[in-house]
N, C-alpha and C positions, 0 to 999 in steps of 0.2 A: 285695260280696265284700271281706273285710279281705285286707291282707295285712301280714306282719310280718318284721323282720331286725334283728338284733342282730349286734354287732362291739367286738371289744375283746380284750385278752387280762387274765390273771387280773392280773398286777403291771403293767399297764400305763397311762397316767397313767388312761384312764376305759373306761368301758365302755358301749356307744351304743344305744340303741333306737329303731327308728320303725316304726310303722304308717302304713299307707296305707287309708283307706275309712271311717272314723269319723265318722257324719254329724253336722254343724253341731246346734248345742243342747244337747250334753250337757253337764253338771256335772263338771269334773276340776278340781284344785287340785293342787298340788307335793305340799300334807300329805299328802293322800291315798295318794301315790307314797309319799312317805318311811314312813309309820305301814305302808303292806305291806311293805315293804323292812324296818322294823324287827321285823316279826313274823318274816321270814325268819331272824331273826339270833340266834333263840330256842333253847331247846333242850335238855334235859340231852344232854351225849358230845362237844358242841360242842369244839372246840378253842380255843389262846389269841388264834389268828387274829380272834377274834370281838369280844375285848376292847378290842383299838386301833384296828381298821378301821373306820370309819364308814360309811357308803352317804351322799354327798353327793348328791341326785339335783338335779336341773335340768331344767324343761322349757325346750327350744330353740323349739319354732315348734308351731304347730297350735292352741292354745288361748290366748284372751285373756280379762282377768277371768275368769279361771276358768271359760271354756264354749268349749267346743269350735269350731272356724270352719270343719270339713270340711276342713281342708288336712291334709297329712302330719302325723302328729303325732311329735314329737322327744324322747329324754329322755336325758340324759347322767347317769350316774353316775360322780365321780370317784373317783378312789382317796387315800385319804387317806395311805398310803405310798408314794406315788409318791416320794418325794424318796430313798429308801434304794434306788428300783431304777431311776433313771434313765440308771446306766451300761449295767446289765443290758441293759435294756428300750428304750433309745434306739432310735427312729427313724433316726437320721443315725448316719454311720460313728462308732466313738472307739475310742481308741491303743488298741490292741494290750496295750500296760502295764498299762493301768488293771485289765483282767480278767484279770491274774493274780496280784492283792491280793484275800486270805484275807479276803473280806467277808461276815457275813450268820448265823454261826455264833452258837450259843445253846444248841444242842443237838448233843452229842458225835454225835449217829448222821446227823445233816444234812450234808450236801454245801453249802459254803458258796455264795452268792448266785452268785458272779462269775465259776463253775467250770463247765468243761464238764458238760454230763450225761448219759453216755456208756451209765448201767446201766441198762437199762429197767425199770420195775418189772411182775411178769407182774399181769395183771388191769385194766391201763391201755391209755391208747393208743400212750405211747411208741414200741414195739418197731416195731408196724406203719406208723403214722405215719413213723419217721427211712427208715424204707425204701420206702416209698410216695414221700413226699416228697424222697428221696433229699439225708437232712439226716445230718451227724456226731454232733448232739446234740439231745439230747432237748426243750430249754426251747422251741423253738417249737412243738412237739406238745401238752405238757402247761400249757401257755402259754393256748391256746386251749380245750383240749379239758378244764381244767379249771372246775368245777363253780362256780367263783365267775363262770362267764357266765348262770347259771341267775336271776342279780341281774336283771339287762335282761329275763328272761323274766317274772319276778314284779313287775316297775314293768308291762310290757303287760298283765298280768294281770289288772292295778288297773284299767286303762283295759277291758280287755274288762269284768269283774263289773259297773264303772260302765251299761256299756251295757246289757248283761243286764237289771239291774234297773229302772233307767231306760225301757228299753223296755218291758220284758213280764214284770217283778216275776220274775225269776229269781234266784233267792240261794244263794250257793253254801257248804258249811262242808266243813273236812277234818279227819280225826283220823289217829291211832295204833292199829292193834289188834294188831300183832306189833313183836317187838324180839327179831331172833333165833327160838330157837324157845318165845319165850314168850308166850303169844296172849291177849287178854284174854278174856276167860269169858263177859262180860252186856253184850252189845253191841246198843244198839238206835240207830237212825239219829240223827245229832246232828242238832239243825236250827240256821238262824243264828243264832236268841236264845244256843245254847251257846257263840257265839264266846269270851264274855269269862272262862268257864269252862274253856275251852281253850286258852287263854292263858296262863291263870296254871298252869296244869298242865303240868312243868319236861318231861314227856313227853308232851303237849296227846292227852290221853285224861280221859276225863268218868268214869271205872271206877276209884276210889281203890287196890281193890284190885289191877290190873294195874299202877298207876301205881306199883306197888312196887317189884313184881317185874321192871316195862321196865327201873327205877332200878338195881335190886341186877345187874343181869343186865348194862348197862352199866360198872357197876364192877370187875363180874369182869373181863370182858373186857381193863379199861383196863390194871390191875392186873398181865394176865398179859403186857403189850404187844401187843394185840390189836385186833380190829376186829368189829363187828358189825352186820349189817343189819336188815333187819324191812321191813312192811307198812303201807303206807298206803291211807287210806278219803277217797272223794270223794263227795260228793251233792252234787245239783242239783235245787234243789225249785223247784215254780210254770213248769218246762218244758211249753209248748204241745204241744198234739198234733201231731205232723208234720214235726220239722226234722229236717234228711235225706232221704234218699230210697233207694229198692231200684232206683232202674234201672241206677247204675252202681256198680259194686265199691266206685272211689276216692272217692264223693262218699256213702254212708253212715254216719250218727251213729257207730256203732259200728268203721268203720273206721279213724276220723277222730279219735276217742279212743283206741284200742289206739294207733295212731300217733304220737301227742301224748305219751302219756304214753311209749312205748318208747323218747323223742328223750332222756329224761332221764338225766342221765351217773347212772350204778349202776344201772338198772332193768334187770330181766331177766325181768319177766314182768308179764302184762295181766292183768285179769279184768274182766268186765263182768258185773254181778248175781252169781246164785251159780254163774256160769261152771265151775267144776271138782267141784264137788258136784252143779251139774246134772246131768253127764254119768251120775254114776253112780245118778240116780233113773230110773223109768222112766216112759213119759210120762204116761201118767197123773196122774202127782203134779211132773212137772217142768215143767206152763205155767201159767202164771197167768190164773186164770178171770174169767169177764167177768160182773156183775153189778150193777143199778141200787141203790141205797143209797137210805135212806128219803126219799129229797127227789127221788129218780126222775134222779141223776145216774148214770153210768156209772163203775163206778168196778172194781178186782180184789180177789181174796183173797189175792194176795200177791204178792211183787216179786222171782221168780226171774229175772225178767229182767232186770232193772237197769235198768227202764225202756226198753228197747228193744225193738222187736220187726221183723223186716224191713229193718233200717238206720232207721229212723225211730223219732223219741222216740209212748211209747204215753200220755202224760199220766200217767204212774207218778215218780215220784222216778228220777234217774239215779243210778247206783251204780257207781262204779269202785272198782277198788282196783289197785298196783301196788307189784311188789314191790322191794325194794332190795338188791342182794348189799352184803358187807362191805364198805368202803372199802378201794381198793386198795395205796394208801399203809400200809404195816402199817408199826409202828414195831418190832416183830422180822422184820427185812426179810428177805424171801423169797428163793430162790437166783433168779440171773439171769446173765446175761454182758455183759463188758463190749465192747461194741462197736468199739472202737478196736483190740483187741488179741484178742479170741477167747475171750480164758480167764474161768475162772470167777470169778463174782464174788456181791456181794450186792447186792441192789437198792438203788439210789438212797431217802434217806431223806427226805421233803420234811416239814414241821410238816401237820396232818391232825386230824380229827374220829377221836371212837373211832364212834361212830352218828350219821347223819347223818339219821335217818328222821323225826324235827320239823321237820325244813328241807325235808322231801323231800315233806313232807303239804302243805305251803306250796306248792311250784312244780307238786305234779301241781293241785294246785286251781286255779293261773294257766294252767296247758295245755288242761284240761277247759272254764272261761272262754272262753278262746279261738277253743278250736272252735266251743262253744254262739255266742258273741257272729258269730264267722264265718257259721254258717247260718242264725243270727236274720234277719243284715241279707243273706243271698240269697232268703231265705222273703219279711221284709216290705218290704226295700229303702226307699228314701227316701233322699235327701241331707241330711233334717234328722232330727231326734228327733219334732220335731212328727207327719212325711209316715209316717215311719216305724211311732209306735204307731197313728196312723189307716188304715191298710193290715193291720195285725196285730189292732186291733179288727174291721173286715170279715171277715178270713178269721174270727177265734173265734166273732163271730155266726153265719157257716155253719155252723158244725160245730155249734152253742148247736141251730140249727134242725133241722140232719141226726139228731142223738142226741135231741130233745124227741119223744115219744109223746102222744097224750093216750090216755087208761087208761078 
């Protein structure tokens, strides 16, 4: 069993990751950490935040020469602005004085750095948050509960796909197929060869012609002081037959991905295979039939189900997709009130992405990782990598024995 926790806030000097359960022997390296980190920071709609911030990651403990030791494993990512919000941001008390010098300002519509933040913006967490937590100002809400702690979630990520593949040749790729309501048209599953395709694609879609229209469509947007969401796509290819399980609710592939993926700040909705188009076929045509392919291997005529069936992966391609509302930060700020006083006001203005759905394809694929790498190691267990793929080769010989016929 993995387990994982991240801690930090978005301007604060770093931002912390560790897992617990990572068995001894795997292959991890800092690069590896940074080059995901750097893929995160990709993007056309990105904001200017993207341009100065760095991702310094750090591994602290868990891996030596680059292979894993089975202990905790650690990863610090610092902030490379820390020095402009150390009064903000301090840990330890400071005067009173300092925070009420007009600091941080760049942009007429922002609330400088060292100001109370009093106007919640609707669509975030602020409002509920200062009231929950029974706080005056906003900045320790949007502090944490901003989207720059998704950083720590994509450095684990790295670490879980390591395992994935490492163990049981699971590889994972993500794309773009909406931005707004503009969807791309010829969409067939990417695999991992298309990574580096997806890359260079400013809106990481493999479809030249959607990659226009995501383009043009975030322009609009930007243009009118706006904001817009979209759709992301996850597969999971080379998934064993059986991780998960139907006997309990909360320990199902399927529950355990809708969950992962809904943790991500803007997502407001799951889908697993063709989830919402299934509903409306009738069954007949909405399961995926079961058929030997000419080498007399078991194989389907199609992948409504996204790879699952029962909470358990069916040896089909895993397929998420999850969806993104607008960023809630709109730069024509939305009506709201100000908390200190009652009256009306306009939301708080912070610096913001216009789309955020290229960063968003990046961490739903570290979450999906995640869970995969999690029920790997309760399916084949081991404390090493060795113990590990030799328990995972037994069980796939049985199932190799259970699905072989002679004809």
């Amino acid at each position: 069993m993995l387990r994982w926790l991240t801690a930090g806030e978005s301007h604060g000097p770093a931002l912390v990751a560790t897992i617990e359960g990572v068995p001894s022997g795997l292959t991890i390296t800092t690069q590896m950490v940074r080059d995901a980190l750097a893929r995160r920071r990709l993007g056309y709609g990105r904001g200017a935040r993207q341009k100065w911030e760095q991702d310094e990651a750090t591994i602290l403990g868990g891996v030596r020469h680059g292979v894993t030791t089975g202990a905790p494993i650690v990863i610090q990512i610092a902030n490379s602005e820390w020095p402009k919000w150390q009064t903000v941001m301090s840990a330890d008390p400071v005067d009173p004085a300092d925070l009420l010098i007009d600091a941080g300002t760049g942009d007429e519509r922002e609330v400088a750095r060292n100001k109370p933040l009093s106007r919640p913006r609707p669509g975030h967490a602020d409002m509920a948050g200062m009231l929950s937590y029974d706080l005056p100002d906003a900045r320790p809400i949007l502090e944490r509960a901003s989207a720059r702690e998704t950083a720590a979630r994509v450095a684990l990520g790295a670490i879980a796909e390591a395992m994935c593949e490492q163990i049981a040749g699971i590889r994972l790729v993500s794309h773009v197929v909406a931005v707004a309501e503009q969807q791309a048209r010829h969409m067939s599953l990417p695999r991992p060869e298309d990574e580096a395709a997806l890359n260079e694609s400013p809106v990481r879609t493999c479809d030249a012609e959607a990659e226009a229209r995501f383009i043009s469509r975030i322009d609009e947007a930007k243009s009118q002081g706006d904001t817009v969401g979209g759709v992301v796509e996850v597969v999971a290819w080379g998934v064993p037959i059986g991780l998960g399980t139907h006997v309990q609710a909360d320990r199902r592939l399927d529950t355990r991905i809708a969950g992962a993926l809904m943790s991500i700040q803007s997502v407001k909705g799951v889908e697993i295979g063709d989830g919402f188009a299934q509903a409306a076929l009738p069954g007949s045509r909405a399961h995926d039939e079961i058929i030997r392919d000419t080498s007399g291997n078991l194989t389907r005529v199609s992948n409504h189900a996204g790879g699952i069936e029962g909470g358990m992966s069916n040896g089909q391609p895993i397929v998420a997709r999850a969806a993104f509302k607008p960023i809630s930060t709109v730069p024509r700020a939305l009506r709201s009130v100000d908390m200190r006083t009652g009256e009306e006001a306009t939301a708080l203005h912070q610096r913001s992405d216009t789309c955020q759905v290229v960063p968003g394809a990046l961490i739903a694929q570290a979450e999906v990782a995640l869970v995969l790498a999690d029920l790997l190691s309760t399916h084949a267990g081991g404390n090493s990598v060795t113990e590990a793929k030799r328990n995972l080769e037994s069980y796939q010989a049985r199932i190799h024995e259970r699905i072989t016929w002679d004809d």
